[in-house]
C-alpha positions, -999 to 999 in steps of 0.1 A, spaced: -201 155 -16 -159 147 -20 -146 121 -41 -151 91 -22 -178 97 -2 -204 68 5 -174 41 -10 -163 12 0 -127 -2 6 -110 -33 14 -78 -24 28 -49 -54 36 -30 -45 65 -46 -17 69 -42 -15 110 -8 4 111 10 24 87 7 28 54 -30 11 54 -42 32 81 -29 63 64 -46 53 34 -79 44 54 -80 78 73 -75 95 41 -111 77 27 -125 83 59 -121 121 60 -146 120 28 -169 99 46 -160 66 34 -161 32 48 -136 13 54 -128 -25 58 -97 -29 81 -86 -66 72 -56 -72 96 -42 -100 114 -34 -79 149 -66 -82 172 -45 -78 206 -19 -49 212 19 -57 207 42 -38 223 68 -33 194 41 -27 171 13 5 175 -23 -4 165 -45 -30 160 -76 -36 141 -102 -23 167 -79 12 174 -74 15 136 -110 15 131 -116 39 163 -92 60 142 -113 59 110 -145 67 124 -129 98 144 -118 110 107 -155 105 95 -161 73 82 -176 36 91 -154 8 102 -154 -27 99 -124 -44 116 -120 -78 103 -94 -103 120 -80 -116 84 -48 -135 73 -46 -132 38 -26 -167 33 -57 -181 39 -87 -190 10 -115 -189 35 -104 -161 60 -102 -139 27 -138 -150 15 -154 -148 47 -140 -110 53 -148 -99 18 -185 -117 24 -188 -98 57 -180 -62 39 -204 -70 13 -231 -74 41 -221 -47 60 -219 -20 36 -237 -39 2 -203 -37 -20 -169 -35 -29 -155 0 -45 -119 -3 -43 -92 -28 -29 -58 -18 -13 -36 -45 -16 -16 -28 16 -3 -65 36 34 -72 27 59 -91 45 99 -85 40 133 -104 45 162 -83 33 190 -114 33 211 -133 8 195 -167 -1 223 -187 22 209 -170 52 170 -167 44 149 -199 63 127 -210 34 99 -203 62 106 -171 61 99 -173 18 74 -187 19 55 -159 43 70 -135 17 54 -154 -14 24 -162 8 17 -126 18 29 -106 -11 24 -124 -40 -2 -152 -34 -23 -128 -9 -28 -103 -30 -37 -124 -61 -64 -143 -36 -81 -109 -22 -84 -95 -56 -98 -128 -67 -124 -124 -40 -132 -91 -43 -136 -86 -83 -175 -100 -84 -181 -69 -63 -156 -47 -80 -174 -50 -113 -206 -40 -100 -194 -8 -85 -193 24 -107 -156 31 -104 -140 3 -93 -101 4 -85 -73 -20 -74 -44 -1 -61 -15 -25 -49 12 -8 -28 38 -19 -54 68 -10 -73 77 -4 -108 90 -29 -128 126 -17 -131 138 -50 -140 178 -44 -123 201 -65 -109 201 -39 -78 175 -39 -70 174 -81 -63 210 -92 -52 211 -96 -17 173 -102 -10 166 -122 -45 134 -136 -24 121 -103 -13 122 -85 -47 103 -119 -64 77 -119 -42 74 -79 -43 79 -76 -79 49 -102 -76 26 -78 -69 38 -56 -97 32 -81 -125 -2 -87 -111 -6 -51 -119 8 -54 -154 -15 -84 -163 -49 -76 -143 -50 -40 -158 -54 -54 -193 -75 -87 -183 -100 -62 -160 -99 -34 -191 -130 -46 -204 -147 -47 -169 -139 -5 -159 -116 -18 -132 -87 1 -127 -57 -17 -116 -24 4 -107 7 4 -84 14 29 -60 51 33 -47 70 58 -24 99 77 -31 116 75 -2 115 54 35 84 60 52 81 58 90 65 28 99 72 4 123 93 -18 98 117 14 94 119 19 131 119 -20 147 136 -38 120 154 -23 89 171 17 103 160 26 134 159 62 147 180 72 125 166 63 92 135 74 105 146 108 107 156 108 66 117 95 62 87 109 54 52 101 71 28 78 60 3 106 52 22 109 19 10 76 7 -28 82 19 -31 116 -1 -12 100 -29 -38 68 -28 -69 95 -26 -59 104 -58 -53 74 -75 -85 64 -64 -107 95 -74 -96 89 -110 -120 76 -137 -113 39 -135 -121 35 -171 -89 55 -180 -64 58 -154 -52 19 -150 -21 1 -154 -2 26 -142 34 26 -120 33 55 -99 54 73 -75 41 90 -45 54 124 -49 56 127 -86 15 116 -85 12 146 -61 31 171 -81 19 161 -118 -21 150 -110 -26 167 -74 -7 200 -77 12 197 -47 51 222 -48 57 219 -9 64 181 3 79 197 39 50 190 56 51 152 46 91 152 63 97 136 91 122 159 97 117 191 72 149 202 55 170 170 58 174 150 24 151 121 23 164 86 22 158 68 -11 137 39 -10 142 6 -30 126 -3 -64 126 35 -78 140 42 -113 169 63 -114 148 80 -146 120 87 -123 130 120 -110 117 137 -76 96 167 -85 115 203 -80 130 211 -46 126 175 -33 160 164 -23 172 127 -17 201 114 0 231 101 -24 229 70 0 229 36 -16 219 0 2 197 20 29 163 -10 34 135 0 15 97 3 21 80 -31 30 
């Protein structure tokens, strides 16, 4: 029996990308996984959907449930988190995944457009963590992992998207205040960021193109990074800001990040949000690139 086998998880956007990488990573232990998404129908800019995601999941070895779910919404939320409960009789561990991203000065951002951001980022993830933390605190090692940065509170890293980084940043000081409130309760509550771009479709359609997908690593990094956040003891590994490669290196053991490269042996392309303090682990080399668009 592996880590997660037999668990549970609630994953937000979990039909493309990140998500998914973190999904098939569970699934490979034989876990099961709850693919709450909001694409039911395939899009030709965007790979995936909620039925081939959960084809993917039980091709890696573990049950699917693909749930059409927008998370601005009270009773979408409920009803998904109700229907995972009855499928598989609990809740182990929530990925707050589902983000949405506008990287524009305030003079040219549509207020429509902020309030998706607040809606998805902010106010989504505090609403499925709300639904899910009755079952969360009946599970024997619950965890909330929110795909989030640290809290590197500099002026870089909001002027020119000031309503992007609030509503990210969001999520991060839902980490800082739910890992003490849930203390008591066993349920771990940390932030997982990468390092550098990751190759989703955000990188490809809408922030670098080919490119700065070439400078990017795979999403696989953040799915073996997630595994182990979420194989630790819930009791005493919370409320913690962690980056993807620097978990691997210090926790997992990992030396040789080639094989997460989109390209092995070109520097990486830094992402947003990471600490200049927060150095990459030996003989991982970034790009002295500033401004490139950052991880949604």
């Amino acid at each position: 029996m592996t880590a997660l086998t037999g668990k549970t998880f609630f994953i937000t956007g979990a039909s493309r990308g990140i998500g998914l990488a973190i999904a098939l990573r569970a699934a490979r232990d034989g876990a099961n996984i709850a693919i709450a998404a909001k694409t039911a129908d395939p899009n030709p800019k965007l790979d995936g959907t909620i039925y081939t995601a959960a084809k993917a999941v039980e091709a890696a070895g573990g049950k699917a449930l693909p749930i059409i779910c927008d998370i601005r919404f009270e009773d979408q939320v409920d009803g998904a988190v109700a229907k995972t409960v009855a499928t598989f009789g609990g809740i182990d561990g929530l990925i707050n995944n589902a983000s949405a991203i506008a990287l524009s000065p305030l003079e040219k951002t549509d207020f429509k457009r902020v309030d998706l951001m607040l809606a998805i980022n902010t106010r989504g993830t505090l609403l499925a963590t709300k639904a899910c933390l009755p079952h969360l605190k009946k599970a024997a090692n619950p965890h909330v992992l929110m795909i989030a940065p640290p809290l590197d509170m500099k002026a870089q890293w909001f002027a020119g998207h000031v309503a992007y980084s609030i509503a990210k940043y969001g999520m991060s000081l839902a980490v800082l205040g739910l890992a003490a409130e849930l203390k008591p309760d066993r349920v771990a509550v940390n932030a997982l960021w990468p390092r550098t771009t990751i190759a989703t479709a955000a990188i490809g359609n809408i922030l670098g193109g080919a490119n700065l997908m070439a400078l990017s690593r795979k999403p696989e990094i953040m799915g073996d990074a997630a595994y182990l956040v979420l194989s630790q003891p819930s009791d005493r590994f919370t409320g913690r800001f962690l980056i993807d490669d620097t978990l691997l290196h210090e926790v997992g053991g990992v030396t040789d990040f080639t094989r997460y490269s989109v390209t092995p042996g070109k520097p990486l392309a830094p992402d947003f949000f990471v600490p200049v303090d927060m150095k990459p682990p030996p003989g991982v080399e970034i790009a002295r690139a500033a401004g490139l668009p950052g991880h949604i």
